[in-house]
N, C-alpha and C positions, 0 to 999 in steps of 0.2 A: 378640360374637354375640348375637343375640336369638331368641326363641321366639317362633315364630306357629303360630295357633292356628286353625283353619278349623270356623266351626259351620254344619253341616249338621241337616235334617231328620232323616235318616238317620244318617250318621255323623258323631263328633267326631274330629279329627285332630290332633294336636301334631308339630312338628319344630323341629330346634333350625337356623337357618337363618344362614349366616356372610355375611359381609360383601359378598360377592361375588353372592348370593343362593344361592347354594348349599345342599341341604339334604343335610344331612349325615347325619341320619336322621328317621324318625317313627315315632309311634305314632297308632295306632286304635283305638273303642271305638264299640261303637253309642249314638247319643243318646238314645235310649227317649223321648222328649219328654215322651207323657203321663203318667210316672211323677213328672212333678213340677219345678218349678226348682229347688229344695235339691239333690234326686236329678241332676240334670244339672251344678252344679254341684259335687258329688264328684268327679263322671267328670272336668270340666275338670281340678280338683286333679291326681288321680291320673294325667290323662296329663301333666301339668305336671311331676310329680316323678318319674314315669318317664324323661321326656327332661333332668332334671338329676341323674339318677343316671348318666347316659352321658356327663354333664362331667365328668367325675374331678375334684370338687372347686371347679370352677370356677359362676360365677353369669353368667347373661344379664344384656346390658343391661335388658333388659325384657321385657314378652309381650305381646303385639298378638295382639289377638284382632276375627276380623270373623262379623259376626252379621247372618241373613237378616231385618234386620229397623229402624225405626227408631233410630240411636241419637240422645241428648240432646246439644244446640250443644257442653255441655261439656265430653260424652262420657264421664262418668259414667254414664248410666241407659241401660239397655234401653228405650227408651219403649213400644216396638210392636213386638213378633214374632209374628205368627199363628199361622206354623210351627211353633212350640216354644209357643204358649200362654203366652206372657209378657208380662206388660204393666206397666212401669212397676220393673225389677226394678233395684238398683243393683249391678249387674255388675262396675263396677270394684271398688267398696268391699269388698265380700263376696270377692272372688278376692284381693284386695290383702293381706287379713287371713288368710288363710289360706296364702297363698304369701312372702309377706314382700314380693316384687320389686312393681315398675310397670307398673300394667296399662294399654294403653291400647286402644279399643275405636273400630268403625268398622263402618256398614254394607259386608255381601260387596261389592256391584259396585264402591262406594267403593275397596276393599281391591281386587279386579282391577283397578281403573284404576293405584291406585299400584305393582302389582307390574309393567305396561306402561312404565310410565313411568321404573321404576329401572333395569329391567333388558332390558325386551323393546322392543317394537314403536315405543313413543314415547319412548323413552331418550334424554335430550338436550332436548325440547321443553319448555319452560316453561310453555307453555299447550295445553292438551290435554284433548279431551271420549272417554268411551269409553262405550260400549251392550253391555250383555250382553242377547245374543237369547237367551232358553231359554223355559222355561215363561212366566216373565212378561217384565221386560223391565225391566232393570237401568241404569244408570247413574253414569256421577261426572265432573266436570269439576275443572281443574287451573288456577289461572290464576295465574300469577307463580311457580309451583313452589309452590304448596300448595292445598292443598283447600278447595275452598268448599264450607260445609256449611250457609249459611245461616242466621238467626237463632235459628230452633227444630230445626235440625238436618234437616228433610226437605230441603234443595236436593239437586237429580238425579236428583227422583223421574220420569226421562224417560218410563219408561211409563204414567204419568198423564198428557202434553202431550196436548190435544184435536187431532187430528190430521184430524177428518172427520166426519160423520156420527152415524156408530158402524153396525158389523153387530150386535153384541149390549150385554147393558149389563156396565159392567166388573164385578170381585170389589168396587172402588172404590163403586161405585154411579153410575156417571157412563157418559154414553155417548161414544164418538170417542174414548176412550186409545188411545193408540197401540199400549198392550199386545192391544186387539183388533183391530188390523190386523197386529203384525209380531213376536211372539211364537209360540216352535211351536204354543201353543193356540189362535190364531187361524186360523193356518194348515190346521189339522188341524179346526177350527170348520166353514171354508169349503169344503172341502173335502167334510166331510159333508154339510153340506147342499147341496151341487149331486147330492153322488150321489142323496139322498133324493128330489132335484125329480125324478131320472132322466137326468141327463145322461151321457154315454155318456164312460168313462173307463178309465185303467188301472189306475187307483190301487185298485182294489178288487178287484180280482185280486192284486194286489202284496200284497193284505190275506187274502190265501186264501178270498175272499166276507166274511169278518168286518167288517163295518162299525166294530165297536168296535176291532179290533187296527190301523187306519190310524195311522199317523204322520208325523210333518213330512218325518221324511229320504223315505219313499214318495212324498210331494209334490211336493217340491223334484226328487225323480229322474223324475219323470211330468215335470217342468216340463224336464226336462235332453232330454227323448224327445220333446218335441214336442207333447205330452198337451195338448188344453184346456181341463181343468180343472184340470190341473199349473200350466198358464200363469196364467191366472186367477189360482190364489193365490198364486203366485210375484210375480204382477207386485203387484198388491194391497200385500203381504205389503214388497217393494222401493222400490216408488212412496209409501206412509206414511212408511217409514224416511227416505227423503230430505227428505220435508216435516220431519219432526222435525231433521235435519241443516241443512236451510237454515234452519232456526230459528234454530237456535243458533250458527252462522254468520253469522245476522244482527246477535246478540245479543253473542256473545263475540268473533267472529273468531279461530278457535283456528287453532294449527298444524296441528292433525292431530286426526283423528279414527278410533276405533278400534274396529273393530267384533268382539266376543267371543261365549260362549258356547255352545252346541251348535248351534242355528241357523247361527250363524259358519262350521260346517264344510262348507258348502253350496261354500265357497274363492271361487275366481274365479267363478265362473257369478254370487251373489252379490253381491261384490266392487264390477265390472264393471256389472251393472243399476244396482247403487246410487251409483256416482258419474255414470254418464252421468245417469241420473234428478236428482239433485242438483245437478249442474252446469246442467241445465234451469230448476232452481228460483231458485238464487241471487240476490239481488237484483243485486250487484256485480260482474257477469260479466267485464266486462274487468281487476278488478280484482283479483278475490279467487276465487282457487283453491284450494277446501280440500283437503289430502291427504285421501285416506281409506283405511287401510288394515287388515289382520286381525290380531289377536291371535297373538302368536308363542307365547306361555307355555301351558300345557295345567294338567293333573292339578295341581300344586303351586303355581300363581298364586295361591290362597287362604291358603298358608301364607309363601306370597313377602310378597306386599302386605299381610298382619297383620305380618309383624317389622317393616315400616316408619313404622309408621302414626304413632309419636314421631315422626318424620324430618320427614312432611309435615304435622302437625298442630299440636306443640307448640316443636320446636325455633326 
């Protein structure tokens, strides 16, 4: 059995997760972020030996821990978490010394594509790309059954691919990420600014007049009713995502492709636009059909795909 470990903005989660991927239990604790790295690593500790007080004696293989943020090719370092205010922290070293066990470390979407690929959606595929839609826009590819992470460790940073234009400039400083076409922020971006031109909508009703309280799922359900500016940034929002997908299509030829995150719950409707849009784009049409399909694992894919991350990384 091993321990994974899911770090959030928000909350830190431990569970101790068996073989099967089963989680057997967890604990919670808020990450308070700006109190400090030192302070945030306590919390990890403490929910670490909270869930090895529930072994009766027994030790994990290890603890895989995934973090919103850069890690280092060798997966020692924190390079880059904006979220938590970390830059450049040695994560595994510092947890290592303090817990005894084997830490190993992997950015979240990274960690959602491995817990797809063990136990849900891509289970079986040796090569395999996955996209977390949410705020920003996540990524990890799989090729030969393990992770590519690239020389300095940013490979599938997907919501960086220049995908168009761009409608705004990214948090990146770049314009045409893909994060601002098919991310909920963009969505909810475009959204506002059609209502401010004045274009005639329901989404703002759906917001009780609040301009500020609109959101993605409001969007995507204006887009489900027929709405045209539901469509608009629905279609937007589906039609980037597939340029990003015949990218790497082009590039990797994967089995499958997997689409996650809170955006993701949009299901079929979705689904549905982004393969017929993608199939449009491919280069190899008669050749190369990519699956594409949704994220099966919910709430605990973060503590799934941190106990694996020895599995695809180092074994």
């Amino acid at each position: 059995m091993n321990i994974g470990i899911d770090v959030g903005g928000t909350n830190l989660v431990a569970g101790l997760i068996g073989d099967s991927g089963e989680v057997f239990f967890k604990k919670k604790q808020p990450t308070r972020a700006r109190e400090g790295y030192e302070t945030v690593l306590g919390r990890i500790e403490d929910l670490v030996e909270q869930v090895m007080a529930e072994m009766r004696g027994q030790s994990p293989e290890s603890v895989g821990i995934g973090v919103p943020g850069i890690v280092s090719a060798d997966g020692k370092t924190v390079v880059s978490c904006p979220n938590l205010f970390w830059e450049n922290k040695p994560l595994k070293r510092d947890l290592e010394g303090k817990i005894h066990c084997p830490v190993y470390l992997a950015n979240d979407a990274t960690v959602a594509g491995l817990a797809e690929n063990r136990f849900g959606s891509s289970q079986g595929c040796r090569d395999a790309v996955m996209f977390t839609l949410g705020t920003g826009v996540g990524g990890s590819v799989i090729v030969g059954g393990r992770v590519v992470n690239g020389v300095h460790g940013v490979a599938s940073e997907f919501g960086h691919m220049i995908v168009g234009d761009g409608l705004y400039r990214c948090n990146c400083g770049k314009m045409g990420c893909l994060e601002t076409y098919s991310s909920a922020t963009a969505v909810i971006w475009l959204a506002k600014k059609r209502i401010e031109e004045g274009c005639e909508t329901e989404i703002l009703s759906m917001a009780g007049g609040d301009l500020e309280a609109v959101n993605a799922e409001m969007v995507i359900n204006a887009a489900k009713n027929g709405d045209a500016v539901g469509l608009e940034c629905f279609k937007s929002m589906a039609d980037h995502l597939a340029i990003a997908i015949s990218n790497l299509v082009d590039v990797l030829d994967p089995e499958i492709c997997v689409l996650g995150g809170g955006v993701a719950h949009a299901g079929t409707f979705l689904l549905e636009a982004v393969q017929k849009s993608t199939a449009e784009r491919i280069t190899y049409k008669s050749l190369v059909k990519p699956e594409i399909v949704l994220a099966t694992l919910e709430n605990d894919a973060g503590l799934v795909g941190a106990s694996c991350i020895k599995e695809y990384l180092y074994d």
